[in-house]
C-alpha positions as CSV (number, residue, x, y, z in Angstrom):
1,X,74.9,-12.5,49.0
2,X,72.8,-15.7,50.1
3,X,70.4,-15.0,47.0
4,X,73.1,-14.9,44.3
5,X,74.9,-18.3,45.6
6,X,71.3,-19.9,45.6
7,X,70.4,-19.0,42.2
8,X,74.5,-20.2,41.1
9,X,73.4,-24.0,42.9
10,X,70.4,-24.0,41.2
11,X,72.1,-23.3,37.5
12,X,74.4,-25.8,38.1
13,X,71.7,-28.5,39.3
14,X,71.2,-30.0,36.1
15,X,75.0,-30.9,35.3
16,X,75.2,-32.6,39.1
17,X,72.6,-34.5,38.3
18,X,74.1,-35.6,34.8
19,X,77.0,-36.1,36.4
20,X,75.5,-38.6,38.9
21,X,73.9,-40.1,36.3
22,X,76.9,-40.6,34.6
23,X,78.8,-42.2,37.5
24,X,76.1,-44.6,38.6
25,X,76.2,-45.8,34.9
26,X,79.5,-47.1,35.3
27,X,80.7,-50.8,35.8
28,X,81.1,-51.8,39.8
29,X,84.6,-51.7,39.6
30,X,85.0,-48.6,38.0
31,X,82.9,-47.0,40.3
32,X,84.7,-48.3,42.8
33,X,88.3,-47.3,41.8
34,X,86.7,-44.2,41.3
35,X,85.0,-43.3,44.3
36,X,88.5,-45.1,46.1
37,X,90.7,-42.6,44.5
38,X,88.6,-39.6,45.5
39,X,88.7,-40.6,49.0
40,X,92.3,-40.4,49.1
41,X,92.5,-44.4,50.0
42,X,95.9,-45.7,48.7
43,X,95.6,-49.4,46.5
44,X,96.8,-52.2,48.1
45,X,98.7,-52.5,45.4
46,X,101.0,-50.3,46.8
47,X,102.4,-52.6,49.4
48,X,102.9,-55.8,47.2
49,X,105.1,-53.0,45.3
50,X,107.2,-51.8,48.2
51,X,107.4,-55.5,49.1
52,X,109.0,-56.2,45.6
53,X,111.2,-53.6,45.7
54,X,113.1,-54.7,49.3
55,X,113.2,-58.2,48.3
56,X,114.8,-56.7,44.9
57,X,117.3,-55.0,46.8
58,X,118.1,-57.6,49.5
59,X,119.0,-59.6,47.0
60,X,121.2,-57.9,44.9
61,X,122.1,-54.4,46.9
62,X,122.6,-50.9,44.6
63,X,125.3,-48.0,44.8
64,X,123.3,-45.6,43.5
65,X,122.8,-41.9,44.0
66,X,118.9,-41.1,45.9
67,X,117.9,-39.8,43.3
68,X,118.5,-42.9,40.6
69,X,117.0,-44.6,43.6
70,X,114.2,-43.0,43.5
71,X,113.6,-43.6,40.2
72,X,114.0,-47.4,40.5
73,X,111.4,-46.9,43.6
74,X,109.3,-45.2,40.8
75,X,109.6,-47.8,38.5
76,X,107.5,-50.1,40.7
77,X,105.9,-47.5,42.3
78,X,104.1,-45.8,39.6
79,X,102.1,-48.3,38.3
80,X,100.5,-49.3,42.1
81,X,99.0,-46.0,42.5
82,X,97.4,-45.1,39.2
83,X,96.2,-41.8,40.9
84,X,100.2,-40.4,41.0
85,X,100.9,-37.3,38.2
86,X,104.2,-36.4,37.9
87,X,106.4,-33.7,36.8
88,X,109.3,-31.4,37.0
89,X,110.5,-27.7,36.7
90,X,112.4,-28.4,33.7
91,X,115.0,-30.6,35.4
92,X,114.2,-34.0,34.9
93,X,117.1,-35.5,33.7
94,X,118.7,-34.5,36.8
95,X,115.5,-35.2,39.6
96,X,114.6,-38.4,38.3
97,X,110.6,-37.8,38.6
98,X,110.0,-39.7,35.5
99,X,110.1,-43.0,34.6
100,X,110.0,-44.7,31.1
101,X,106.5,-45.7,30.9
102,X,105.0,-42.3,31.9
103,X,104.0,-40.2,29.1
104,X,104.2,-36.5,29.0
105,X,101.3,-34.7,29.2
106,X,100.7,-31.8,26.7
107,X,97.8,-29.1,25.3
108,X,97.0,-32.4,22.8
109,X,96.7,-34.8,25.0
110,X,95.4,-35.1,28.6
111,X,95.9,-38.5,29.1
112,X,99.7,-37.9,30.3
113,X,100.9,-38.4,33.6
114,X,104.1,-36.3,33.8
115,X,104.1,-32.7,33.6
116,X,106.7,-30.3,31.5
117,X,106.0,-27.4,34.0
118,X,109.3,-25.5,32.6
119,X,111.2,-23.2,34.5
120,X,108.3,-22.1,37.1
121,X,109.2,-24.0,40.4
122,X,106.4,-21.9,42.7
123,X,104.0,-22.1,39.7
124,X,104.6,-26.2,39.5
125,X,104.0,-26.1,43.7
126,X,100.9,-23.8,43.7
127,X,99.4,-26.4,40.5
128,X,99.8,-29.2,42.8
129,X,98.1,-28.0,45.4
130,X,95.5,-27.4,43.3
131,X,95.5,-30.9,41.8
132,X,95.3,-32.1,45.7
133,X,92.4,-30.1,46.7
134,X,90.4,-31.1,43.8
135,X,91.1,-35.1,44.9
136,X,91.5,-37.6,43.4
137,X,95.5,-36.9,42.2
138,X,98.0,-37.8,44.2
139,X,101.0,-34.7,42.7
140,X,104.4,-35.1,42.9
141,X,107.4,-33.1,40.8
142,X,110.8,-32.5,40.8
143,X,113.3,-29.5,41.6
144,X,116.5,-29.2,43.3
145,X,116.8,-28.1,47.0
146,X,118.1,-24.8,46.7
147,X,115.3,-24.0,44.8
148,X,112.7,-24.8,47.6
149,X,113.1,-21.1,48.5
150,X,110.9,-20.5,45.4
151,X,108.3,-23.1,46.4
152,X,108.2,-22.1,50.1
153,X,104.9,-20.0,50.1
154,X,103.0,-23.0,48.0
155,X,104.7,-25.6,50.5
156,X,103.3,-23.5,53.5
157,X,100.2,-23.7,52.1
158,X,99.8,-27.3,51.5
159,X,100.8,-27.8,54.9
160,X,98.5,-25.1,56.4
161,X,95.5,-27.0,54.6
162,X,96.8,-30.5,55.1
163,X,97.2,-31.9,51.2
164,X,99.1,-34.9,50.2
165,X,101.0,-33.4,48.1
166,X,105.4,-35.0,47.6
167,X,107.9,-32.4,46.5
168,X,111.4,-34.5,45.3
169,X,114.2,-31.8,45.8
170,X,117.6,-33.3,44.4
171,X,121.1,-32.0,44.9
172,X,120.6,-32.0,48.5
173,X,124.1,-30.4,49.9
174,X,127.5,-29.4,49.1
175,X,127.4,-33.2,47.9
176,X,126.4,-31.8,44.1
177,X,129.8,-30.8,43.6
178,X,130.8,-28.3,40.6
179,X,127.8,-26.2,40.5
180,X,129.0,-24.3,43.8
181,X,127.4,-22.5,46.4
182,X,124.5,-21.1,44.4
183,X,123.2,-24.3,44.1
184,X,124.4,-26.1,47.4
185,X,121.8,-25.7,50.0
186,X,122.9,-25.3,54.1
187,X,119.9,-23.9,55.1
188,X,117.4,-25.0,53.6
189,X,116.9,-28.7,55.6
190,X,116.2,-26.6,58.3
191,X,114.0,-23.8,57.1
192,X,111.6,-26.4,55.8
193,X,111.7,-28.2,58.8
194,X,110.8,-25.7,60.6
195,X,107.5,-25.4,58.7
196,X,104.8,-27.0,60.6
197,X,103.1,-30.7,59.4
198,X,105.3,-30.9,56.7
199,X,107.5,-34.4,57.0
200,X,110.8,-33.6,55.2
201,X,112.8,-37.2,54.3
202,X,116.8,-37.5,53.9
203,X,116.9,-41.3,52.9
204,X,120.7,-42.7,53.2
205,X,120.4,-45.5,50.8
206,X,117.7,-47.4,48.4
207,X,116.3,-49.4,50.8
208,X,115.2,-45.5,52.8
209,X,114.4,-43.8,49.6
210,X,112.2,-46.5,48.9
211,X,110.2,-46.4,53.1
212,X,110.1,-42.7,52.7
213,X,108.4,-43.0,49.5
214,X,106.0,-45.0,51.2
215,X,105.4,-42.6,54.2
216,X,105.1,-39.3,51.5
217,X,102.1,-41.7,50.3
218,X,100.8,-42.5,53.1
219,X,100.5,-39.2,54.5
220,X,97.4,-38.3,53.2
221,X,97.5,-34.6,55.9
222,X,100.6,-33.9,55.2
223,X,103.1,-32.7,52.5
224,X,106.6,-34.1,52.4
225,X,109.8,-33.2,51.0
226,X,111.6,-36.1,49.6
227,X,115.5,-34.4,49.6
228,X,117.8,-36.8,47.5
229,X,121.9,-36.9,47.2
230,X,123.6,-36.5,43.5
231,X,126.6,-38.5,44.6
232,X,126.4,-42.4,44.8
233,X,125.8,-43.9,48.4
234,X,126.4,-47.5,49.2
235,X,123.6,-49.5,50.1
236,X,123.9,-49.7,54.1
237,X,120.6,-51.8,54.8
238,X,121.2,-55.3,53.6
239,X,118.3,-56.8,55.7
240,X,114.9,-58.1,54.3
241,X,112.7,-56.5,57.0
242,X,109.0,-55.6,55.8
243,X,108.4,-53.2,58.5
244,X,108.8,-49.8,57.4
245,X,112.2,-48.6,59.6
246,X,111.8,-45.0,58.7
247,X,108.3,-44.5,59.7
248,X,110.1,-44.2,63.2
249,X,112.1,-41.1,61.8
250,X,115.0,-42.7,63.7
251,X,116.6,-45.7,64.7
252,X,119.9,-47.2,65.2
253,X,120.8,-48.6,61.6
254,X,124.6,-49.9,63.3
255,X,125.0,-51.2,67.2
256,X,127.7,-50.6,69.1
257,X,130.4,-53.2,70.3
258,X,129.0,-53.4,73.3
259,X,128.3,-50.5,75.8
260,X,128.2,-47.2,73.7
261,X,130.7,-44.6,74.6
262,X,129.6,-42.6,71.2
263,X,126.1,-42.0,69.4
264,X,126.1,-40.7,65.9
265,X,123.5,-39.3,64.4
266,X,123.0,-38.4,60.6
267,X,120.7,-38.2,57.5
268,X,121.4,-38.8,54.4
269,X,124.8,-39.4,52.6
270,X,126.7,-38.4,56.1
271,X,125.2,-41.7,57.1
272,X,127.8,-43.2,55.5
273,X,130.4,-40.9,56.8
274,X,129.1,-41.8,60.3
275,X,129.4,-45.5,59.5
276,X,132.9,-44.8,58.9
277,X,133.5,-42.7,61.7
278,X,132.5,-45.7,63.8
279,X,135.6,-47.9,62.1
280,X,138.1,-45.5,63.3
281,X,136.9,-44.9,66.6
282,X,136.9,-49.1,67.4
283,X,140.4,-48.9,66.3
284,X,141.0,-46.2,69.7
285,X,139.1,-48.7,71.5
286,X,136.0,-46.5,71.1
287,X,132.0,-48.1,71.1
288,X,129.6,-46.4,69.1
289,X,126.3,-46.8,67.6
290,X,125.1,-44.9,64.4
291,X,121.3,-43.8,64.5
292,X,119.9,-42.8,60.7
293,X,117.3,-40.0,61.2
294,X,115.5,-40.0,57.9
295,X,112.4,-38.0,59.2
296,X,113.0,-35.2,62.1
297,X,109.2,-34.7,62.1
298,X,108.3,-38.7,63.0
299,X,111.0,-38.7,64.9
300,X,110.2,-35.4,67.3
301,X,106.7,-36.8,67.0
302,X,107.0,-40.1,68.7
303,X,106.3,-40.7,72.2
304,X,108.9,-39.6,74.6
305,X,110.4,-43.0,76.1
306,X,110.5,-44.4,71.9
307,X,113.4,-40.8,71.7
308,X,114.9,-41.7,74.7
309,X,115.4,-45.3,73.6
310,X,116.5,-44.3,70.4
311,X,118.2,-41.2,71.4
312,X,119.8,-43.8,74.4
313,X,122.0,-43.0,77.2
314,X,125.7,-42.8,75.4
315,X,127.4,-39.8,77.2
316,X,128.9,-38.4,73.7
317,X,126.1,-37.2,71.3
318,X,127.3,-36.6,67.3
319,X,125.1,-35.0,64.7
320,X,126.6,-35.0,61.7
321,X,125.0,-33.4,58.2
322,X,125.9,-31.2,55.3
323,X,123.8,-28.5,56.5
324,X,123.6,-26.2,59.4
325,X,122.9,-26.5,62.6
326,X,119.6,-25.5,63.5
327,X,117.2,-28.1,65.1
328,X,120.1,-30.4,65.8
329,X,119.4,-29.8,69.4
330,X,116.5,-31.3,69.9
331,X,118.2,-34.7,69.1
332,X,122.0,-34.2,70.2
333,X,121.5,-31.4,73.3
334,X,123.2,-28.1,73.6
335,X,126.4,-29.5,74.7
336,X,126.3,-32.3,71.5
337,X,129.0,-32.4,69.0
338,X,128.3,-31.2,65.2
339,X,129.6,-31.9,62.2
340,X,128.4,-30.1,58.9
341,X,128.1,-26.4,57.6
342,X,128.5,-22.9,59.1
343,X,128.8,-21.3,55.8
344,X,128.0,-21.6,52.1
345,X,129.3,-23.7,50.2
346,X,132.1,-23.8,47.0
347,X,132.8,-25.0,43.4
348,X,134.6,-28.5,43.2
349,X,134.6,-32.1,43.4
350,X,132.1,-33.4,45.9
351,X,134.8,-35.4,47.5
352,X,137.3,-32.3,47.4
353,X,134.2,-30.7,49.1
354,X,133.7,-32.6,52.1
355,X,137.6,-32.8,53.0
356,X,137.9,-29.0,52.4
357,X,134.3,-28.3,55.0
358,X,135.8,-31.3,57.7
359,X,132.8,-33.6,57.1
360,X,134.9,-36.5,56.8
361,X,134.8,-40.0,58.8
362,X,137.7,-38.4,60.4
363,X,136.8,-35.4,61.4
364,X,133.5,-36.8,63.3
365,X,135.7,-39.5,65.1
366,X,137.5,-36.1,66.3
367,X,134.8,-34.7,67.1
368,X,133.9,-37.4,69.3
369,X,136.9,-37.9,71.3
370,X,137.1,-34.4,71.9
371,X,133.9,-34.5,73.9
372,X,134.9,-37.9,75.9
373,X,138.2,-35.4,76.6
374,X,140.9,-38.1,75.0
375,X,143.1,-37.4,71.6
């Protein structure tokens, strides 16, 4: 076999060396960018934008759905890291992937940076691996969560051989209301979790969709999964901080009154809900604190004394998610509280939804008096 792959490098010889020729022809800076984006080295632009975007949303805060706030991350986003293609399995309107200065790209015209892949959502996962290994692309696209399922064996796969590549899943729970239960994943947060190095991000707000942005990009051995709410979600960071919060996985985004009888943990839009909860239990004279975990795979990955301090010593642990159970443990213990699903889901309001399934401000401050044994 060691002949026929000799005389294949020698054919090809000629076109490396035009190729070369080619690429040492080219202005510095060109070269440069070039060589840059092959390496997988993000632009420094890329921080300036990120920076932007906070001092944007300090300033004048947005209720907005994770999705639409993904798109305003986008917006900025985009045009810092030239080397981004996007695209969705025929769902854009609804994912957000694209933003109005992308143009599509079609059999015409190659010069697009958004892909039409249609309705093909392993198809679209397998082509981005391949636009990762090749290098120089940095792929991202667009689905809903449920639909991971179909993606799964391509997801494996980029995390198996460590490619950058960013999956947005939208309609991340129960939380997407009318559809029902076909397309409200439980599960599904925790069967992608439990795929090895691959980060999967539940931002709560603007200001997290925007960090975990930044981490999918910056992790240039790792896939991530970006899973983003339908509903609108208040805006619960108000602070101007430029370190990246997330990048921790978890931290405590509300301290307690003092000493904390309660921790609640929660990702996403029960974030809010745990907020909340925190309300009702000062008014029965219970402290709590409310930890965001954005990223389980940071978080798990950090050295131990950073989860203990984050985790901290509050004898009443709450997890609280639109999802099941599973890997909830390793933050809250065995004897933890949990609030979310233990079944599928059901067709109506998203608000109707979450009375109907007990994952209500309420129903976590039960939850947590339960445990401390008081009514």
């Amino acid at each position: 076999m060691l002949t026929p792959w000799r005389a294949a490098g020698q054919r090809s010889k000629p076109a490396r060396k035009d190729w070369d020729k080619r690429l040492a022809a080219l202005p510095a800076d060109k070269r440069s960018e070039f060589e840059r984006r092959m390496r997988g080295d993000l632009p420094g632009a890329l921080n300036t934008a990120v920076r932007t975007v906070k001092e944007k949303l300090a300033k004048e805060p947005k209720e907005i759905a994770t999705r639409t706030a993904c798109e305003f991350a986008l917006e900025s986003i985009i045009p810092a890291v030239p080397e981004m293609v996007g695209g969705s399995a025929d769902l854009t309107g609804s994912n957000n992937t694209r933003i109005k200065s992308m143009t599509p790209m079609t059999a015409q015209d190659y010069s697009g940076r958004y892909i039409h892949y249609g309705v093909r959502e392993h198809g679209m996962a397998a082509a981005m691996n391949g636009m990762a290994l090749h290098r120089g692309i940095i792929p991202y696209s667009g689905t809903f969560l449920v639909f991971a399922d179909y993606c799964r064996p391509a997801i494996r796969l980029a995390a198996l051989m460590g490619e950058r590549v960013i999956h947005v899943m939208t309609h991340d729970s129960i939380g997407l209301g009318e559809d029902g239960p076909t397309h409200q994943p439980v599960e599904h947060l925790a069967a992608l979790r439990a795929i090895p190095n691959l980060n999967v991000f539940r931002p709560c707000d603007a200001v997290e969709t925007l960090e975990c942005w930044q981490l999918a990009l910056e992790a240039r051995g790792t896939p991530s999964v970006l899973a983003l709410t339908r509903q609108n979600l208040p805006q619960l960071r108000l602070d101007h901080e430029e370190r990246n919060r997330c990048a921790a996985g978890a931290y405590e985004i509300v301290p307690a009154d003092g000493m904390a009888m309660v921790s609640i943990f929660a990702t996403g839009s029960e974030v809010t809900i745990a907020v909340e909860a925190r309300k009702f239990l000062r008014e029965k004279g219970v402290s709590a604190r409310i930890v965001s975990v954005p990223c389980f795979e940071l978080f798990l990955a950090s050295a131990e004394d950073t989860r203990r301090a984050v985790i901290g010593d509050a004898p009443v642990k709450v997890g609280v998610e639109a999802a099941v159970r599973q890997g909830w443990d390793a933050i809250i213990g065995s004897d933890g509280a949990f609030v979310g699903m233990s079944d599928f889901g059901a067709s109506a309001p998203y608000k109707e939804l979450y009375k109907y399934f007990g994952i209500t401000a309420e129903k976590v401050a039960e939850a947590a008096m339960k445990k401390l044994g008081k009514k």
